[in-house]
C-alpha positions as CSV (number, residue, x, y, z in Angstrom):
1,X,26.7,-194.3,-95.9
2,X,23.2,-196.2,-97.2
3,X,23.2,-196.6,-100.7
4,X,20.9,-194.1,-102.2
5,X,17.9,-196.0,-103.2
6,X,18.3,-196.2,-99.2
7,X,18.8,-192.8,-98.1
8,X,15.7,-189.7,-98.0
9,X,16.2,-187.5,-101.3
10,X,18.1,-184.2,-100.8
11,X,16.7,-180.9,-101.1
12,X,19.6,-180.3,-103.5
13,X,21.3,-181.7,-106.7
14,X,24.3,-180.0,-107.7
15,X,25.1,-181.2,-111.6
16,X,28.9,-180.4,-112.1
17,X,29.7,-181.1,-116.0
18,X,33.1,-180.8,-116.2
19,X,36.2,-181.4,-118.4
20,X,39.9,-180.5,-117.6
21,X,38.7,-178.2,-115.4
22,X,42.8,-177.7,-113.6
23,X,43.8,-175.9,-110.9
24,X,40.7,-174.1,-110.9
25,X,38.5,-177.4,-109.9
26,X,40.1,-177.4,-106.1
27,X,39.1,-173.8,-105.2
28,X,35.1,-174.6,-106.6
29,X,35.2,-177.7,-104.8
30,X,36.3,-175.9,-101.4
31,X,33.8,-173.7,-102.3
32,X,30.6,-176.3,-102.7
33,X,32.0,-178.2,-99.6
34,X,31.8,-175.5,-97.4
35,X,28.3,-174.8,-98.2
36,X,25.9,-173.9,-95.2
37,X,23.2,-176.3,-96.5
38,X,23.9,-179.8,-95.7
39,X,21.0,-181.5,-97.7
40,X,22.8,-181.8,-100.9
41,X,24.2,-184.1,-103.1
42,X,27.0,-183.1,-105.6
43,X,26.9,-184.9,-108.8
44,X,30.1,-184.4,-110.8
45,X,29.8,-185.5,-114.7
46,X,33.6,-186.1,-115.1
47,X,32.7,-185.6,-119.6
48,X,36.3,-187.2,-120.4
49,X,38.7,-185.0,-119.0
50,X,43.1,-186.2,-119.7
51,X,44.0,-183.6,-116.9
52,X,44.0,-184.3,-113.0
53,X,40.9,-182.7,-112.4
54,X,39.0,-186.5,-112.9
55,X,41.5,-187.9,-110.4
56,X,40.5,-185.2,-107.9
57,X,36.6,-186.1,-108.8
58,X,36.9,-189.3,-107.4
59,X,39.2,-188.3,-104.8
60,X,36.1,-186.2,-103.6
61,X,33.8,-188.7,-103.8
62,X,35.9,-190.7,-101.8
63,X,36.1,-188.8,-99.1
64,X,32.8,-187.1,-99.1
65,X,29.6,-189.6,-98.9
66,X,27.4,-187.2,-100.5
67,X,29.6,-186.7,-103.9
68,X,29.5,-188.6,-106.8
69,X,31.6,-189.0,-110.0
70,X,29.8,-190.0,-113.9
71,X,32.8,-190.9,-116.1
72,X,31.5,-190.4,-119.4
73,X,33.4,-190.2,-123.1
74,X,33.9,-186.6,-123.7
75,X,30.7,-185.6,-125.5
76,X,29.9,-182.0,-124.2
77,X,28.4,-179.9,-121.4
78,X,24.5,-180.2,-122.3
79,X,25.1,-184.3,-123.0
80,X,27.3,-183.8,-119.3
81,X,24.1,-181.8,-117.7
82,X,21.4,-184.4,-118.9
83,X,23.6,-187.3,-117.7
84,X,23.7,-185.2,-114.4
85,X,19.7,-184.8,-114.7
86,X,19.2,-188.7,-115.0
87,X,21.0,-189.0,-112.0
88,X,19.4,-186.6,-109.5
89,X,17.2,-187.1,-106.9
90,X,17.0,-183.7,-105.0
91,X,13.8,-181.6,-105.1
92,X,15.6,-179.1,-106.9
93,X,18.7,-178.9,-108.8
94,X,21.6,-176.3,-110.4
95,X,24.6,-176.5,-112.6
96,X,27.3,-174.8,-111.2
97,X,30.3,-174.7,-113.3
98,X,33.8,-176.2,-112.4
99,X,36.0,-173.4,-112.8
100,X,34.1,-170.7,-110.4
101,X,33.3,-170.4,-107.0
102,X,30.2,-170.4,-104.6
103,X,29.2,-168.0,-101.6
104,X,28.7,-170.6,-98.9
105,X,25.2,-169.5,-98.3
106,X,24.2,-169.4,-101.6
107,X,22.3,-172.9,-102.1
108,X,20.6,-172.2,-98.2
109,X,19.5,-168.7,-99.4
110,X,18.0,-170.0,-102.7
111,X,16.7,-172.9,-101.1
112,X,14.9,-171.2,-98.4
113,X,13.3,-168.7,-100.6
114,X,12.3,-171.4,-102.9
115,X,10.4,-173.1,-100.1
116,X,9.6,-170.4,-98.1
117,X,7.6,-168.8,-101.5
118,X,6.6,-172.4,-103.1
119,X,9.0,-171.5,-106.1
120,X,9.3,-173.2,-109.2
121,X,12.9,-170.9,-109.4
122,X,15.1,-169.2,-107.5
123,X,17.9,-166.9,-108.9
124,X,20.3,-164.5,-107.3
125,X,23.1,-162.3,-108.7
126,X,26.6,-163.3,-109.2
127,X,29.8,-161.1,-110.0
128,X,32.3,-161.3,-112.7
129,X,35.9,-161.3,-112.2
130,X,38.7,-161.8,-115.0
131,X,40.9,-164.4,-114.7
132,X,44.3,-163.2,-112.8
133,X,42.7,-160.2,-112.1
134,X,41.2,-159.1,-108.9
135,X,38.5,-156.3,-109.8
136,X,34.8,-157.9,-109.5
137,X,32.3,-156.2,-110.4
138,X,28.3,-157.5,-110.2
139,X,26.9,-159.4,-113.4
140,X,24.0,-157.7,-113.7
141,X,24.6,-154.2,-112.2
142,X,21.8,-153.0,-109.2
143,X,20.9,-150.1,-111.4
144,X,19.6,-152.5,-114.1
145,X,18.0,-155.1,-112.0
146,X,17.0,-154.9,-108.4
147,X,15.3,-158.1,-106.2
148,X,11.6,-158.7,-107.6
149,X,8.5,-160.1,-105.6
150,X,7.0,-163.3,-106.6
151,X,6.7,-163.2,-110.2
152,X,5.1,-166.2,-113.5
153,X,8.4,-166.9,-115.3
154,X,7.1,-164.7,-118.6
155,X,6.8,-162.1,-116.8
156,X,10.2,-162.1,-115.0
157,X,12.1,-163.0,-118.4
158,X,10.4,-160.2,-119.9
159,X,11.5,-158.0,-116.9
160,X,15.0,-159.5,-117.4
161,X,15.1,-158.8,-120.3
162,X,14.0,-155.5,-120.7
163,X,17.6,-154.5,-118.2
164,X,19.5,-155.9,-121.4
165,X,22.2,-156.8,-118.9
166,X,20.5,-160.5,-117.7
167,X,22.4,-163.1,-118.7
168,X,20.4,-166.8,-120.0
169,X,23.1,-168.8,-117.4
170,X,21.6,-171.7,-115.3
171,X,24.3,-171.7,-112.6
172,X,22.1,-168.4,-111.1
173,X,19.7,-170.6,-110.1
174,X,18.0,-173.4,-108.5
175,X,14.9,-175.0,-110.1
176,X,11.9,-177.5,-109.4
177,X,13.2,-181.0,-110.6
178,X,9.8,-182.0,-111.1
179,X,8.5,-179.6,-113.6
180,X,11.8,-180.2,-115.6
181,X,11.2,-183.7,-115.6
182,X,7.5,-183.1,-116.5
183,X,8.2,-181.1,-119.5
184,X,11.1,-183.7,-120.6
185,X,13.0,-180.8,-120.8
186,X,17.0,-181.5,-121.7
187,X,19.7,-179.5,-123.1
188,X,20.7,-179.7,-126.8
189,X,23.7,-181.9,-127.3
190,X,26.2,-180.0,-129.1
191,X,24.9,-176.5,-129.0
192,X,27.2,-173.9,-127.6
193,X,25.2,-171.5,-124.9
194,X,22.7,-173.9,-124.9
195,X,21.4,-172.0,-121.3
196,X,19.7,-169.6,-123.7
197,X,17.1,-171.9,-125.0
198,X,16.8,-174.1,-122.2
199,X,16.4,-171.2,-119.5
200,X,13.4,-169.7,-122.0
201,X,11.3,-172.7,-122.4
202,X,11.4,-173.5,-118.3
203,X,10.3,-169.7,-118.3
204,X,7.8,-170.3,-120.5
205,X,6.3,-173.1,-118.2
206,X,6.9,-171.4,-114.6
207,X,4.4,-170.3,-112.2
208,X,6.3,-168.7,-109.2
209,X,9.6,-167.3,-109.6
210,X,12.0,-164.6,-107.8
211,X,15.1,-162.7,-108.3
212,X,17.3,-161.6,-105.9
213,X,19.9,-159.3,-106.6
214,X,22.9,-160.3,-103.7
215,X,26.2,-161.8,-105.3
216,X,26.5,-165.0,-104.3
217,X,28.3,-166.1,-106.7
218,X,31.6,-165.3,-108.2
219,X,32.1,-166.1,-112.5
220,X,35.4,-165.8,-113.5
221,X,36.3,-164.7,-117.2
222,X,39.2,-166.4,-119.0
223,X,40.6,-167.2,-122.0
224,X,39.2,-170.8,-122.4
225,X,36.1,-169.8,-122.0
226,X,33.7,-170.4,-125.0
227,X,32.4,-166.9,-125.8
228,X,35.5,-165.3,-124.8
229,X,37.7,-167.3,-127.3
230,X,38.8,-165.4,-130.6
231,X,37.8,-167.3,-133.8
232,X,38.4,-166.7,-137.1
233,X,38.3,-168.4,-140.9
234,X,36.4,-171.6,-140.7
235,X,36.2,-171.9,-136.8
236,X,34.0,-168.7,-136.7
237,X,31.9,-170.0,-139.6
238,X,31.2,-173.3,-137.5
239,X,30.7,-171.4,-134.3
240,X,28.1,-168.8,-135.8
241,X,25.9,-172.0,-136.8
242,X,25.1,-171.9,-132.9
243,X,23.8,-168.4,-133.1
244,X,21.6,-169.1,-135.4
245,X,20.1,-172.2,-134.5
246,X,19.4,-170.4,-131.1
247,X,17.7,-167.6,-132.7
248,X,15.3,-169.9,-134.8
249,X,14.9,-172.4,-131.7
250,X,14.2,-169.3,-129.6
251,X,11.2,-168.4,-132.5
252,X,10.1,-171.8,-132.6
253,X,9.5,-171.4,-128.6
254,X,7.7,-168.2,-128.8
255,X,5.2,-169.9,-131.5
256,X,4.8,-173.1,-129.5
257,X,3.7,-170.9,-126.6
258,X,1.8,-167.9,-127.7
259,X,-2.0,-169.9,-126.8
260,X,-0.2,-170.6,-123.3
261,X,1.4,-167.8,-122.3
262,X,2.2,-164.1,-123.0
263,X,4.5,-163.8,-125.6
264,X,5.9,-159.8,-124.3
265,X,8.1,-158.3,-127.0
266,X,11.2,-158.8,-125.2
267,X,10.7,-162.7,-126.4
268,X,10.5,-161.1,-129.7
269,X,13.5,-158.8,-129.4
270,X,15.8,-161.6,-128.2
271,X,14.8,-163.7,-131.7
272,X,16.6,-160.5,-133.5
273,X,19.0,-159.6,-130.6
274,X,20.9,-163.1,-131.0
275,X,20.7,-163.2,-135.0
276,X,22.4,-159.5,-135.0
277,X,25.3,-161.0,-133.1
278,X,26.2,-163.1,-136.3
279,X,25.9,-159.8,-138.5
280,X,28.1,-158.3,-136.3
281,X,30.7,-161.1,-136.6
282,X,30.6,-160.8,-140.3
283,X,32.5,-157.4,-139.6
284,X,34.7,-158.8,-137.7
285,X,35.9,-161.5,-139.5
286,X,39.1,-160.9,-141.8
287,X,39.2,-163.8,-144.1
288,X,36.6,-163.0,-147.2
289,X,35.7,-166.8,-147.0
290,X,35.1,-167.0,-144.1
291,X,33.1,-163.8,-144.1
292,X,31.0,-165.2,-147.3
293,X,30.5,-168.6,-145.9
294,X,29.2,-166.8,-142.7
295,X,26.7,-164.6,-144.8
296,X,25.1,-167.7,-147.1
297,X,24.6,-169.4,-143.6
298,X,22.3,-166.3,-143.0
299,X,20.5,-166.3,-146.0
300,X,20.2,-170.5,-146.1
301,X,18.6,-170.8,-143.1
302,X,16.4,-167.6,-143.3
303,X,17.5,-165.2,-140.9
304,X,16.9,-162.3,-142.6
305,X,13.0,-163.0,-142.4
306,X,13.5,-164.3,-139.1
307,X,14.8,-161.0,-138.0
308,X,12.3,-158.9,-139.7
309,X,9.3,-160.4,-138.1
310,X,10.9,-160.4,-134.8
311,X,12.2,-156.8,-134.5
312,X,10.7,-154.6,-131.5
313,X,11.5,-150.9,-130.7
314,X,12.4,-148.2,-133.0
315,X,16.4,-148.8,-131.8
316,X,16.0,-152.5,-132.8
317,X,14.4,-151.7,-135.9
318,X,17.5,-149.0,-137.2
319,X,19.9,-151.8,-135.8
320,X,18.5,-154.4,-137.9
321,X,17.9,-152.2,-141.0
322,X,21.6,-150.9,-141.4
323,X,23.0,-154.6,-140.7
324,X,20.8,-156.3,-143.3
325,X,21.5,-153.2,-145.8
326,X,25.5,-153.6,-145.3
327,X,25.0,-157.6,-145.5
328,X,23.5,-157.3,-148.5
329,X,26.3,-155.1,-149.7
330,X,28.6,-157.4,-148.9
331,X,27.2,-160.6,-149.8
332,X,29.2,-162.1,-153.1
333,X,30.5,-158.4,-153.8
C-alpha cells in the first residue's frame, strides 16, 4: 500500500479510542471489516490499554492496509478522539466505540445520504442490548422519533430533544470533517459524557442534517460502562463534578449562540435537565459526606441559579422546585 500522504483521502475516518477493550474488541472489529463501504480508513487510538486488545490493534493493522494503530499513554477517550481527529483525512468522520458492533451497511447508508443530501450530519438509530443478554430493543423507540427531512442542526436538536429519548452519543453519526476542523472543535479532556457538549455546539453550527430511524447499530450495556457503574462516598462526589460542568458548558453554549442561531427551549431545558440528575444523586447517595460534599458542589458553582433561569414547561418547573426545596432541607441539616 502507498503511504498516505500518497494515496486519495477516504470518504471515511473511523476514530476508535479504545482501552482494554477484551473479548469484546474481536466481534467490533469483524464488524467494521465487513463493512459494505470500502473507502474507509480505521484509526484505532490504542489510549494505553495492559490487556490483549492493543496486541490485536496492531495485529489489524497488519493485516489490513487501511487500519492504523495511535499508541498513546492512557489519558482518556476525548484526549483518545482528538488524537484520532489530528490524524484523519476522510471527508467525514465517526467514533464508534470498541466494545459494540456495526450493521455492515451502516457507514454506506450514512454516507450516501450525506452526499446524496450535501449533509453536514448524518445519524441513524441504533439498539441497546445488555450485556449477556439477548433482548435488544431500539435506542430511541419509533414512537418517539421517526426519520426527518433535511433539517439546520437547531432545529433537529430541538426536535430531538423534545422525544426526551435522544441520546447526545457521536457513534450515531457521521459528520463533515471540515466544519469540525473550522470551528476547532475538540472534546474536553477529562470530562465524562463529553458527547453531550460536543454534539450541541456542532448542532449549533450545522446547516443540513438528517435522521434516520433504522438500527444500524447495536450498543451493548454492561457493567464497565461509565454511566452504568454504581458510585458511592467520594467517587460519586468526583463523578457529579462532570454533571455539572456539562450543565454550565451547555449554558455557556446557548449564550455564545443566541445572535447566531435559535436558541428553542429545549436548549434551555437540557441546561436544567442535566443539573437535576445531580439532585437526584444526592438522594441516592448513602454516606452523609458524601451527600453534603455533593450539595456544596451545587451551591459553589451556582447551580441553583443556573437551573432557575433555564427551566422550561410547567413539568420542568415543579421538578426543579421540589428538588431545590428538599436540597435546601438537606443541606448542613
Amino acid at each position: 500500500m502507498k503511504p498516505h500522504s500518497e494515496t486519495p483521502d477516504p470518504r471515511l475516518s473511523v476514530i476508535i479510542p479504545m482501552y482494554n477493550a477484551g473479548e469484546s474488541f474481536q466481534a467490533f472489529m469483524s464488524s467494521l471489516l465487513a463493512q459494505t463501504l470500502e473507502d474507509l480508513e480505521v484509526i484505532i487510538v490504542n489510549d494505553g490499554s495492559t490487556d490483549r486488545s492493543a496486541e490485536l490493534a496492531h495485529r489489524y493493522a497488519k493485516d489490513y492496509p487501511h487500519v492504523q494503530v495511535i499508541d498513546r499513554e492512557n489519558g482518556g477517550v476525548s484526549r483518545a478522539r482528538n488524537d484520532g481527529l489530528a490524524a484523519a483525512r476522510g471527508k467525514y468522520v465517526t467514533f464508534p466505540d470498541a466494545d459494540d458492533t456495526l450493521s455492515p451497511e451502516m457507514y454506506s447508508t450514512l454516507v450516501s445520504m450525506a452526499e446524496r443530501d450535501d449533509l453536514d450530519v448524518a445519524q441513524c438509530n441504533a439498539e441497546r442490548v445488555f450485556w449477556g443478554g439477548s433482548e435488544a430493543r431500539p435506542l430511541i423507540p419509533l414512537d418517539r422519533l421517526r426519520s426527518t427531512e433535511v433539517l439546520s442542526g437547531p432545529a433537529w436538536l430541538s426536535r430531538a430533544l423534545a422525544s426526551n429519548r435522544y441520546l447526545h452519543v457521536v457513534w450515531l453519526g457521521i459528520y463533515r470533517r471540515s466544519l469540525i476542523e473550522q470551528l476547532d472543535l475538540r472534546f474536553e479532556p477529562g470530562l465524562h459524557h463529553q458527547d453531550i457538549p460536543w454534539t450541541t455546539e456542532l448542532m449549533m453550527n450545522v446547516q443540513r442534517v438528517r435522521y434516520i430511524d433504522t438500527v444500524l447499530y447495536r450498543y451493548y450495556v454492561h457493567d464497565q460502562s461509565i454511566s452504568n457503574q454504581t458510585r458511592t462516598g467520594q467517587r460519586n462526589v468526583e463523578y457529579q463534578k462532570h454533571y455539572l460542568k456539562i450543565a454550565r458548558m451547555l449554558e455557556e453554549i446557548n449564550q455564545r449562540y443566541r445572535r447566531k442561531v435559535k436558541i428553542y427551549p429545549e436548549f434551555h431545558r437540557q441546561v436544567t435537565k442535566e443539573a437535576l440528575s445531580v439532585c437526584h444523586s444526592v438522594r441516592r447517595e448513602p454516606e452523609e459526606a458524601a451527600r453534603q460534599a455533593i450539595i456544596a458542589d451545587l451551591f459553589a458553582t451556582g447551580t441553583p441559579g443556573r437551573m432557575l433561569r433555564n427551566a422550561r414547561g410547567i413539568r420542568q418547573w415543579y421538578q426543579l422546585l421540589l428538588w431545590l426545596s428538599r436540597i435546601y432541607r438537606w443541606r448542613q441539616r
